[in-house]
Jmol script that loads the backbone (N, CA, C; Angstrom):
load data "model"
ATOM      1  N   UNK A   1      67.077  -0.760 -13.106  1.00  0.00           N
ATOM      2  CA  UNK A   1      65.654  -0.927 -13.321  1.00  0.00           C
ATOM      3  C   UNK A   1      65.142  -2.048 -12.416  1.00  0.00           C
ATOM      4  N   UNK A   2      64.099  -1.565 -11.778  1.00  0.00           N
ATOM      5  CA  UNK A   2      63.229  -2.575 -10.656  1.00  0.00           C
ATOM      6  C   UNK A   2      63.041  -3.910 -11.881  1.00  0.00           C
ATOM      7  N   UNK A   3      63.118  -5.177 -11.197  1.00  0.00           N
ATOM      8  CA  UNK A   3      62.125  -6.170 -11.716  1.00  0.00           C
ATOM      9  C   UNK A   3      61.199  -6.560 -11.037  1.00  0.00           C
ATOM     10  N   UNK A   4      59.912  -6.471 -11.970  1.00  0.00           N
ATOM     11  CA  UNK A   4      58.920  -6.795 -11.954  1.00  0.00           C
ATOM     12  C   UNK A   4      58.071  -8.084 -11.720  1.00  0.00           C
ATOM     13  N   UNK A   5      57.473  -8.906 -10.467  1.00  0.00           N
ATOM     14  CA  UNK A   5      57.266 -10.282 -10.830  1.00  0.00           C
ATOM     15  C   UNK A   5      56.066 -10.287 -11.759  1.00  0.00           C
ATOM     16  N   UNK A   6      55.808 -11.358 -12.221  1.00  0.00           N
ATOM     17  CA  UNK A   6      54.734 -11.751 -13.453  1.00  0.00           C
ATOM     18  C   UNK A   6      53.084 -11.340 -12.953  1.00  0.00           C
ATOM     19  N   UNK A   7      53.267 -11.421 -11.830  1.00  0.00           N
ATOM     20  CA  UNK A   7      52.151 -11.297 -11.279  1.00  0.00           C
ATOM     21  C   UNK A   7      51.667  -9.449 -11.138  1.00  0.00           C
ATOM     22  N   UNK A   8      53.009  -8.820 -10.729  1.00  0.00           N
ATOM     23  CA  UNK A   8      52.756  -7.534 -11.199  1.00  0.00           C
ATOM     24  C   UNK A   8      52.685  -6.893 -12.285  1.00  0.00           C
ATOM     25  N   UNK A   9      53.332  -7.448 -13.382  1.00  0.00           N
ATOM     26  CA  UNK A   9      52.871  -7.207 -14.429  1.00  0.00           C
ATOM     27  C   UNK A   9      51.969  -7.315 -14.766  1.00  0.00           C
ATOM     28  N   UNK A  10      50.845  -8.053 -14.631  1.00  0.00           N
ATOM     29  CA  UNK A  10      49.642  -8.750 -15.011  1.00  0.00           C
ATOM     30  C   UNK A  10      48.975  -7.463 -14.475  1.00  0.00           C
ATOM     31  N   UNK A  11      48.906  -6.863 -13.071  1.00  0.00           N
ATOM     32  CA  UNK A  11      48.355  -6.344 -12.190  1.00  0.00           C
ATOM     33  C   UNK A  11      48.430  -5.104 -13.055  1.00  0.00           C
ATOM     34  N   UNK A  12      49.396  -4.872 -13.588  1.00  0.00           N
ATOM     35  CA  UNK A  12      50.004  -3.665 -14.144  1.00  0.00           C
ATOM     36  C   UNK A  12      49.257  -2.976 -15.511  1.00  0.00           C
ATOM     37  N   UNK A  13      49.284  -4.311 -16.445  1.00  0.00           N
ATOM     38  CA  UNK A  13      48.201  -4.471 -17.490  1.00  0.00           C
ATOM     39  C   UNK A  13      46.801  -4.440 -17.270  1.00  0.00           C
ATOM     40  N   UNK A  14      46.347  -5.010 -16.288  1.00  0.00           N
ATOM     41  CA  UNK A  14      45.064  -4.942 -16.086  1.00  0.00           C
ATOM     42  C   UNK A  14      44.471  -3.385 -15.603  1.00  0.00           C
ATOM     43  N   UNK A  15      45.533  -2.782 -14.840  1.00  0.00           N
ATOM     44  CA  UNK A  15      45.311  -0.793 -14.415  1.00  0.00           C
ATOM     45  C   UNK A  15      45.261  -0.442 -15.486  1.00  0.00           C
ATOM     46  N   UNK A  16      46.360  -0.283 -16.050  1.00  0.00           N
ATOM     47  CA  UNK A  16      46.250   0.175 -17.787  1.00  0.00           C
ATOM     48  C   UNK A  16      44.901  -0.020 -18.257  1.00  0.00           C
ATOM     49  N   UNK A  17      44.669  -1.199 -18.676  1.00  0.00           N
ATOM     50  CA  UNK A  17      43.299  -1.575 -19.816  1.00  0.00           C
ATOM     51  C   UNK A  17      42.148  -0.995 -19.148  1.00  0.00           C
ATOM     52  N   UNK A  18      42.056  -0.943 -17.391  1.00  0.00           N
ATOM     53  CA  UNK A  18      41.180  -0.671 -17.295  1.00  0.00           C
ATOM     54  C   UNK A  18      41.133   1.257 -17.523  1.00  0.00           C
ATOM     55  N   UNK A  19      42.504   1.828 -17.047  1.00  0.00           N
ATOM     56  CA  UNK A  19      42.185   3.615 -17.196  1.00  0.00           C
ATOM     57  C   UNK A  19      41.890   3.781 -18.430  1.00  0.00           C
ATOM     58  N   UNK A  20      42.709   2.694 -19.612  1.00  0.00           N
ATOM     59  CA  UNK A  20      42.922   3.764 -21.053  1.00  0.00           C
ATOM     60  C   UNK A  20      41.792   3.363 -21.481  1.00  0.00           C
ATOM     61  N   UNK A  21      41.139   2.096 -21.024  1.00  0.00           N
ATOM     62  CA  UNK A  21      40.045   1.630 -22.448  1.00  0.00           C
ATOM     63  C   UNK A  21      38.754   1.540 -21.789  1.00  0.00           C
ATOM     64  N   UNK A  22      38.447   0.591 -20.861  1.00  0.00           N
ATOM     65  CA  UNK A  22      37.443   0.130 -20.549  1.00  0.00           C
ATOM     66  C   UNK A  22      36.821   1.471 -19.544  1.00  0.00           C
ATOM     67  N   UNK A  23      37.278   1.991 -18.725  1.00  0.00           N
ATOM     68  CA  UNK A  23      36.603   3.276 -18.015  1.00  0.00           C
ATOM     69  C   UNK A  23      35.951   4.201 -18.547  1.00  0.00           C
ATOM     70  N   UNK A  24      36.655   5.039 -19.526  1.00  0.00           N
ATOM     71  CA  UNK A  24      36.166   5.621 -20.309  1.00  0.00           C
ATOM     72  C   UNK A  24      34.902   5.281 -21.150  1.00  0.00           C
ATOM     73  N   UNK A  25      34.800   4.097 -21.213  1.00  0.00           N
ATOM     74  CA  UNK A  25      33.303   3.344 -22.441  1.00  0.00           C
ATOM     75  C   UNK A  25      32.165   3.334 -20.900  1.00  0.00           C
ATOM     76  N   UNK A  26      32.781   3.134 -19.669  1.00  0.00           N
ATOM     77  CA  UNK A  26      31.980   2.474 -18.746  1.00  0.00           C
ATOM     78  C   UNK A  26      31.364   3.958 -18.169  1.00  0.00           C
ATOM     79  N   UNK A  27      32.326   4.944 -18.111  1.00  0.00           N
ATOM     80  CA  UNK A  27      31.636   6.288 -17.759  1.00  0.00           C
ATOM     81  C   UNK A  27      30.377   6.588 -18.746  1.00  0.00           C
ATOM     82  N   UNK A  28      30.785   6.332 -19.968  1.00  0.00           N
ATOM     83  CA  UNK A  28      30.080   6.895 -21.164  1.00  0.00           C
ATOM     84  C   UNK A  28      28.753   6.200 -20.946  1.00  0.00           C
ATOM     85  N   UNK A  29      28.958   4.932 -20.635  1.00  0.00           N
ATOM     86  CA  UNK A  29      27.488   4.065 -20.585  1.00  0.00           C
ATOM     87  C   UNK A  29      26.960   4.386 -19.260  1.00  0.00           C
ATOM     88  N   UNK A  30      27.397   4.972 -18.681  1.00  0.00           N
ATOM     89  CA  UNK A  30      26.810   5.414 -17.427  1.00  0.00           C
ATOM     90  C   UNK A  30      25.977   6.780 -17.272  1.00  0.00           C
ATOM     91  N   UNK A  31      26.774   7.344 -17.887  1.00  0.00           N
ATOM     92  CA  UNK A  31      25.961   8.769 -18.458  1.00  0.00           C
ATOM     93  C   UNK A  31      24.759   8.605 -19.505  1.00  0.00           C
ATOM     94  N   UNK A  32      24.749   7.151 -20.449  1.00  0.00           N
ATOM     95  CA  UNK A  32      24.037   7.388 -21.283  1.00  0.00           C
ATOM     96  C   UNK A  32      22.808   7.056 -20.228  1.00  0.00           C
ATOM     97  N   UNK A  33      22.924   5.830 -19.620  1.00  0.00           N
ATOM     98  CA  UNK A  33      21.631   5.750 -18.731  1.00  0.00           C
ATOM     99  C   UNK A  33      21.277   6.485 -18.016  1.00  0.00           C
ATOM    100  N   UNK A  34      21.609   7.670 -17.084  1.00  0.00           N
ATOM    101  CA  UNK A  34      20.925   8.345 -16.188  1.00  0.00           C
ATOM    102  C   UNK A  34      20.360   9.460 -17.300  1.00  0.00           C
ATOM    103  N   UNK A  35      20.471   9.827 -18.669  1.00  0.00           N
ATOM    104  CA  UNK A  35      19.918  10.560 -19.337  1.00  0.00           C
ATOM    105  C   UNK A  35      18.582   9.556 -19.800  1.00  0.00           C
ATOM    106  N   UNK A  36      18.307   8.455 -19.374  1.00  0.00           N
ATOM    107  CA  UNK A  36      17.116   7.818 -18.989  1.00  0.00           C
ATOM    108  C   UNK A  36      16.982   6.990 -21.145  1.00  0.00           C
ATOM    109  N   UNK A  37      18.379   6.891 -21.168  1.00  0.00           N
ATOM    110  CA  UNK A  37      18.553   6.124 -22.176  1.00  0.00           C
ATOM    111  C   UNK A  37      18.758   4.206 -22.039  1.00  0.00           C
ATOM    112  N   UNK A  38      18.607   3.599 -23.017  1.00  0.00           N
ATOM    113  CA  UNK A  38      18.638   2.147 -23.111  1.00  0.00           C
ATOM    114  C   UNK A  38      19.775   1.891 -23.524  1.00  0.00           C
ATOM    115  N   UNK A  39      20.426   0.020 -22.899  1.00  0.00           N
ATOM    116  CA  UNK A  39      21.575   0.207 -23.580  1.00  0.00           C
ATOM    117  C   UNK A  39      21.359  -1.007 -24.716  1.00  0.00           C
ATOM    118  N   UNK A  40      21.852  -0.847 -25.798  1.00  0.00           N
ATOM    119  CA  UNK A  40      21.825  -1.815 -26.539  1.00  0.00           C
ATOM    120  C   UNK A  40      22.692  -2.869 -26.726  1.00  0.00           C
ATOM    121  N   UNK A  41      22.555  -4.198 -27.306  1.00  0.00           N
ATOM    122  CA  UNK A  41      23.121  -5.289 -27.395  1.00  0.00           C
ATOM    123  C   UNK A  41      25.024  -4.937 -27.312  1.00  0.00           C
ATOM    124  N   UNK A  42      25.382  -4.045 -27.973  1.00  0.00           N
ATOM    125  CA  UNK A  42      26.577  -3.942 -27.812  1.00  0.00           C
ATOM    126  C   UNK A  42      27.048  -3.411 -26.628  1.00  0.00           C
ATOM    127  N   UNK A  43      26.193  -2.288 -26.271  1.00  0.00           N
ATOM    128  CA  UNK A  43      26.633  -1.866 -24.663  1.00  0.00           C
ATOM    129  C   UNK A  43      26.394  -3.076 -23.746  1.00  0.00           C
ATOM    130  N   UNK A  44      26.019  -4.051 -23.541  1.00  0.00           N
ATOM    131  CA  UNK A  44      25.216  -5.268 -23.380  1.00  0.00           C
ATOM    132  C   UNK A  44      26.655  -5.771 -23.123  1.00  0.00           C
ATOM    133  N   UNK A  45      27.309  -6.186 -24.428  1.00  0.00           N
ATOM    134  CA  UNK A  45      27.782  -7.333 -24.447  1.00  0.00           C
ATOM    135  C   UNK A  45      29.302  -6.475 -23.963  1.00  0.00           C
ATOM    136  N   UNK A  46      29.713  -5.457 -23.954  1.00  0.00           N
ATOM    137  CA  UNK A  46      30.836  -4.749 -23.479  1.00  0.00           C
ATOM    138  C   UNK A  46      30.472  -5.189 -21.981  1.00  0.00           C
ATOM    139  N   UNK A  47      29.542  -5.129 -21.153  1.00  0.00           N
ATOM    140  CA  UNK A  47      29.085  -4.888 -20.060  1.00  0.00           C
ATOM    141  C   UNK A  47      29.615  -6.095 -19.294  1.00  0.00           C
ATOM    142  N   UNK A  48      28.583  -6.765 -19.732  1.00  0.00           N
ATOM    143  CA  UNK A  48      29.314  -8.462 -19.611  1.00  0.00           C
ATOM    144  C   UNK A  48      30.591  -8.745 -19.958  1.00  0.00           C
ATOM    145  N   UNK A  49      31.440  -8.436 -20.821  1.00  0.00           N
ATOM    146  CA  UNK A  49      32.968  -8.428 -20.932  1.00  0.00           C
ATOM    147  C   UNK A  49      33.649  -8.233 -19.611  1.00  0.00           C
ATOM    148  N   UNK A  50      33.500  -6.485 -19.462  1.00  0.00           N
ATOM    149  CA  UNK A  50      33.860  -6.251 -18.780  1.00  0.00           C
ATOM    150  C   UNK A  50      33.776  -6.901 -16.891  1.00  0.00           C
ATOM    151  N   UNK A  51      33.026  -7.262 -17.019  1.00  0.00           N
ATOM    152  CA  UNK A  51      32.501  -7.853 -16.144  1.00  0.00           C
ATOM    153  C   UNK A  51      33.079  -8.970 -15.462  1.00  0.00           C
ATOM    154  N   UNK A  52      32.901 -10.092 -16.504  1.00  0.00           N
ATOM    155  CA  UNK A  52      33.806 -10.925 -16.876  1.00  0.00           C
ATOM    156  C   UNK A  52      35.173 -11.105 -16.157  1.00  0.00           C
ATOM    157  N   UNK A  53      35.668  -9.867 -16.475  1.00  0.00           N
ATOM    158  CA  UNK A  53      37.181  -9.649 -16.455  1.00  0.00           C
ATOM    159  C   UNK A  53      37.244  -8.943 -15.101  1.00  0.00           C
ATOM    160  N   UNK A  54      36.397  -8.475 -14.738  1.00  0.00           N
ATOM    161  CA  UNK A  54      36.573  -7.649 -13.174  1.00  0.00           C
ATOM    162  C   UNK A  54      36.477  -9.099 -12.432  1.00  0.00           C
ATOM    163  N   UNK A  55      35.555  -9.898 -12.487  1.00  0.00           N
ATOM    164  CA  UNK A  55      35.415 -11.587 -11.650  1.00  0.00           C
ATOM    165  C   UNK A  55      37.055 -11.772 -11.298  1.00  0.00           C
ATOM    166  N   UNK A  56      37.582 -12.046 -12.474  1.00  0.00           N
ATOM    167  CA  UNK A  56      38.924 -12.633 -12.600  1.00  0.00           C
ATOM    168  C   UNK A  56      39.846 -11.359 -11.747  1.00  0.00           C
ATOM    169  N   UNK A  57      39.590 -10.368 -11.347  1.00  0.00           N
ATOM    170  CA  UNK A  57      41.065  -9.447 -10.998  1.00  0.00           C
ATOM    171  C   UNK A  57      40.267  -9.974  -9.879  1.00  0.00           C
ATOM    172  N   UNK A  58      39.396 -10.315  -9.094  1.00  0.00           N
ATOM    173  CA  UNK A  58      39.116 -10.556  -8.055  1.00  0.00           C
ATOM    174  C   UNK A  58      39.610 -11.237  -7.185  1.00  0.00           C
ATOM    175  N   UNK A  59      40.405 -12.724  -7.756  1.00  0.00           N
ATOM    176  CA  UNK A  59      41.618 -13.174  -7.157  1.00  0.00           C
ATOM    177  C   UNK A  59      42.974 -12.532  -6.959  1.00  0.00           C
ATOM    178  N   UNK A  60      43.145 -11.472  -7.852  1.00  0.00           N
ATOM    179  CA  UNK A  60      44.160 -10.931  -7.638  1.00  0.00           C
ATOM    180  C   UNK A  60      44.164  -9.646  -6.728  1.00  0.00           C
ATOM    181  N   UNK A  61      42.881  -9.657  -6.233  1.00  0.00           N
ATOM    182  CA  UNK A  61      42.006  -8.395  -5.077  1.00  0.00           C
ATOM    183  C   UNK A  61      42.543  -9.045  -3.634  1.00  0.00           C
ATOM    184  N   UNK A  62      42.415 -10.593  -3.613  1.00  0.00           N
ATOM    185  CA  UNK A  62      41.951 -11.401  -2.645  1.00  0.00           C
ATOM    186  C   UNK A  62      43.087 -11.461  -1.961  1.00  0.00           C
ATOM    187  N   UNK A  63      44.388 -11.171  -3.367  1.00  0.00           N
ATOM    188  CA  UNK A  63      45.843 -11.919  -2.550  1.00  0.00           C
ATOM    189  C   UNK A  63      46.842 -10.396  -2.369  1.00  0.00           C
ATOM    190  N   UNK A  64      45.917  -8.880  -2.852  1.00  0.00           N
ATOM    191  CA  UNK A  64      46.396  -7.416  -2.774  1.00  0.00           C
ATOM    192  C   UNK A  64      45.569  -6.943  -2.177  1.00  0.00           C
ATOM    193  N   UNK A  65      45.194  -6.928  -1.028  1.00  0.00           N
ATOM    194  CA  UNK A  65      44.219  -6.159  -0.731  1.00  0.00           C
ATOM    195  C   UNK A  65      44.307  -4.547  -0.831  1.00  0.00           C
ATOM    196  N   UNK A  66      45.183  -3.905  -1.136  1.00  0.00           N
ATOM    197  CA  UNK A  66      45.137  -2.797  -1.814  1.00  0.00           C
ATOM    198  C   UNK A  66      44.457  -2.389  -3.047  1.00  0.00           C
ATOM    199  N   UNK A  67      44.412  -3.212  -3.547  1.00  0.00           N
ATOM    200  CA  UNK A  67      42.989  -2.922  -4.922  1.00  0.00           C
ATOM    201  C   UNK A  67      41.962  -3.298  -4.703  1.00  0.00           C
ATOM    202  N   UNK A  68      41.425  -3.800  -3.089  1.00  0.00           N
ATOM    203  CA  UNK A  68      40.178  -4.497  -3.204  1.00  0.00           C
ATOM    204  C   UNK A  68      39.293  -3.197  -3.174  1.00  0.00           C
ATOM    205  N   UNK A  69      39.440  -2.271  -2.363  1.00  0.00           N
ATOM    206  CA  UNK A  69      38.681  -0.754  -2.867  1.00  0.00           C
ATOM    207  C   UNK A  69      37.991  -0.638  -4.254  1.00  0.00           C
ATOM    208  N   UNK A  70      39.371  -0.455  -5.097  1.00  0.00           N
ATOM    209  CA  UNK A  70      38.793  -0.510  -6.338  1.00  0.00           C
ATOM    210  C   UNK A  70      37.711  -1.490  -6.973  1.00  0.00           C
ATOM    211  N   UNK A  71      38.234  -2.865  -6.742  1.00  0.00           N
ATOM    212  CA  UNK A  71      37.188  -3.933  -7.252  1.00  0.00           C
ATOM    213  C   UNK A  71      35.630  -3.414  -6.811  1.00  0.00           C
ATOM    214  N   UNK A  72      35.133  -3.086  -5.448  1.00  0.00           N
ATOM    215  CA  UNK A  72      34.446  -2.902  -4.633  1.00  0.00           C
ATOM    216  C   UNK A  72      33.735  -1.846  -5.521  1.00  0.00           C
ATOM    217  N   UNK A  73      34.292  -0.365  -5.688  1.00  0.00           N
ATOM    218  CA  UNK A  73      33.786   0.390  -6.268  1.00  0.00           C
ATOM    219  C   UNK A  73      33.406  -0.006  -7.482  1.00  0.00           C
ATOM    220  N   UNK A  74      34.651  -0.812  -8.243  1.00  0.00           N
ATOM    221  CA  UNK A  74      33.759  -0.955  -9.939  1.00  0.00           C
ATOM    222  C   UNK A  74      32.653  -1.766 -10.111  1.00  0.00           C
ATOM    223  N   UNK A  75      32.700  -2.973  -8.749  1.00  0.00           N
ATOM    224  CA  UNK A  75      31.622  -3.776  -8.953  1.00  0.00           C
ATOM    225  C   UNK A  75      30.295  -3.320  -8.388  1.00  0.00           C
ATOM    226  N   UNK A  76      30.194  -2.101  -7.706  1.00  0.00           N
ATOM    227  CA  UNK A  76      29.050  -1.301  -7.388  1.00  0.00           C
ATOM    228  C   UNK A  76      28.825  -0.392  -8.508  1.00  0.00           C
ATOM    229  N   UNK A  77      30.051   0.314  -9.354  1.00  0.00           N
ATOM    230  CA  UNK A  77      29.279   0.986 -10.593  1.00  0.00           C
ATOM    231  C   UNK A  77      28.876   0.371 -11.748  1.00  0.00           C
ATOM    232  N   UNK A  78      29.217  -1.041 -11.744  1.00  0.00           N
ATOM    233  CA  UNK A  78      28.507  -2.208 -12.404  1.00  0.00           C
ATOM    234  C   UNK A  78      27.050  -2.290 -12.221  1.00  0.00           C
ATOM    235  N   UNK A  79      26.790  -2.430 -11.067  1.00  0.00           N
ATOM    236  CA  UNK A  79      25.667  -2.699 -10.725  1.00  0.00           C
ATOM    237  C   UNK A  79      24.301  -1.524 -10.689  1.00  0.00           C
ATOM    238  N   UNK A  80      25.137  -0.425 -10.198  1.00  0.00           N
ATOM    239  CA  UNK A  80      24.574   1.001 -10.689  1.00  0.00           C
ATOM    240  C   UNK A  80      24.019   1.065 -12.028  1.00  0.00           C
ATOM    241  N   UNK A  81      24.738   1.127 -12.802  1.00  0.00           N
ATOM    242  CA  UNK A  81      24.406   0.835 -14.165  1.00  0.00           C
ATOM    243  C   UNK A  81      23.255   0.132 -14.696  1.00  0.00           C
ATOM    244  N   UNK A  82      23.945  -1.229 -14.324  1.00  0.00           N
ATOM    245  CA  UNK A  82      22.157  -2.254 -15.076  1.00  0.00           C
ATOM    246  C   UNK A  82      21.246  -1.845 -13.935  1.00  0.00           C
ATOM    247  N   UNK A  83      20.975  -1.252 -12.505  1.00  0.00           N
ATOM    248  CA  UNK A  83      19.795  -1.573 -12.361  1.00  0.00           C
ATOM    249  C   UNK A  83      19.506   0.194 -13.233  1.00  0.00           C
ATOM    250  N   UNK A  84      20.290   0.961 -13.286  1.00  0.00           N
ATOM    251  CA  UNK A  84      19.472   2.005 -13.762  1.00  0.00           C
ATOM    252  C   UNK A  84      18.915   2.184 -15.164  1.00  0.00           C
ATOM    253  N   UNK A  85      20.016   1.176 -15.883  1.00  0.00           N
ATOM    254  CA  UNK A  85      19.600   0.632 -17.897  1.00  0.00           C
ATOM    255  C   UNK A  85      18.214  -0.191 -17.299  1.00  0.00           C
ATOM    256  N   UNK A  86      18.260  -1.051 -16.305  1.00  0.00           N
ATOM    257  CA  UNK A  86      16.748  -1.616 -16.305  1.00  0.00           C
ATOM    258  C   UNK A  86      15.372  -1.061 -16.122  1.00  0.00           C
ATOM    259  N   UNK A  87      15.596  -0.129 -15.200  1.00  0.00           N
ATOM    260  CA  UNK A  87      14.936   0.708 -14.699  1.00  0.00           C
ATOM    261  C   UNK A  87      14.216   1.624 -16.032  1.00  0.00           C
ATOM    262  N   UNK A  88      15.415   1.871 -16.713  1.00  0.00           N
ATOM    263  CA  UNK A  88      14.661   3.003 -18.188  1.00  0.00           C
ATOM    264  C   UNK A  88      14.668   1.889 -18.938  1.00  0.00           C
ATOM    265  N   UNK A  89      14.922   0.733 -19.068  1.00  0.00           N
ATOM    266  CA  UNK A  89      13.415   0.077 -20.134  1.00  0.00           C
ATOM    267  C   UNK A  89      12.459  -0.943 -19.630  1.00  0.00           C
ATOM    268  N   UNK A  90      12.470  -0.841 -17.937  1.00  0.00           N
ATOM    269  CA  UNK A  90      10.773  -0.877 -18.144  1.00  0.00           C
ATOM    270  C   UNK A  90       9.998   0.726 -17.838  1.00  0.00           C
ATOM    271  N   UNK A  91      10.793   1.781 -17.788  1.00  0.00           N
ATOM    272  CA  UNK A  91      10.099   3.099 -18.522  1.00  0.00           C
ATOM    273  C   UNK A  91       9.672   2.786 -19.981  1.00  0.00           C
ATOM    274  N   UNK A  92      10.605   2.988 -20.365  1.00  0.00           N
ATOM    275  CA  UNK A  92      10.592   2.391 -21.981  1.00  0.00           C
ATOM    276  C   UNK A  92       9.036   1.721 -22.413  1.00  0.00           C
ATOM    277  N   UNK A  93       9.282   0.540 -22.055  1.00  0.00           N
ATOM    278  CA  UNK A  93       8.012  -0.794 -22.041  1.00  0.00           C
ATOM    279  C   UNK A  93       6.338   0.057 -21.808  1.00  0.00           C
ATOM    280  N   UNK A  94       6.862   0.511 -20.055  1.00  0.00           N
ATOM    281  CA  UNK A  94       5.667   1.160 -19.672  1.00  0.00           C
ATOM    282  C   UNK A  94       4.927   2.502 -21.181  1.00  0.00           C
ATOM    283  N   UNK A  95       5.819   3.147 -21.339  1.00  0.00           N
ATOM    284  CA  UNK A  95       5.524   4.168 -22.008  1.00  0.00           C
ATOM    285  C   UNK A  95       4.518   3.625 -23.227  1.00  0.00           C
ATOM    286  N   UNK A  96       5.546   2.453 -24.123  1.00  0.00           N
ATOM    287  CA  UNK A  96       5.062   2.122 -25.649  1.00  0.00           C
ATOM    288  C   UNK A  96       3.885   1.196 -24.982  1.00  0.00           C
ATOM    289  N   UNK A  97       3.026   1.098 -24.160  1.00  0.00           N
ATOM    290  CA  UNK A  97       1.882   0.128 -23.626  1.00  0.00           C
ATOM    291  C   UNK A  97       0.955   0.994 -23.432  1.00  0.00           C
TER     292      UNK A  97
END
end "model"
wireframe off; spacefill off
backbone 0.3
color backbone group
């Protein structure tokens, strides 16, 4: 059996959490907004989590540049996201005015 340094492990955990858990919620909130939905405090605060935690693999982007692709892409479908959740509530706003 290969050993693993600590640092790949880490790297290793962080692929994981992001395919099994966090992607899946991040697709979902992505779909909910282009159906020209709002996100609420909890999609909110997942958002920012996640977020959070993409900052931090960013050093570990800096010293693999083989995942910097990825970072690149998630931190553009990050951004996809809130401006398009922003976008439908000042629809939102506009509408109830």
């Amino acid at each position: 059996m290969q050993n693993l340094s600590k640092e790949d492990g880490i790297i290793t955990v962080m692929l994981l959490r992001l395919k099994q858990q966090r992607l899946p919620r991040i697709k979902a909130l992505y779909e909910k907004v282009l159906h020209g939905d709002v996100l609420d405090s909890y999609d909110l605060d997942f958002l920012n989590a996640v977020c959070g935690e993409t900052k931090n693999c960013h050093q570990f982007c800096q010293q693999h540049p083989e995942y910097d692709d990825l970072f690149c892409r998630l931190t553009h479908f990050f951004h996809k996201i809130a401006t398009t959740a922003l976008e439908n509530e000042k629809q939102q706003k506009h509408l109830l005015h």
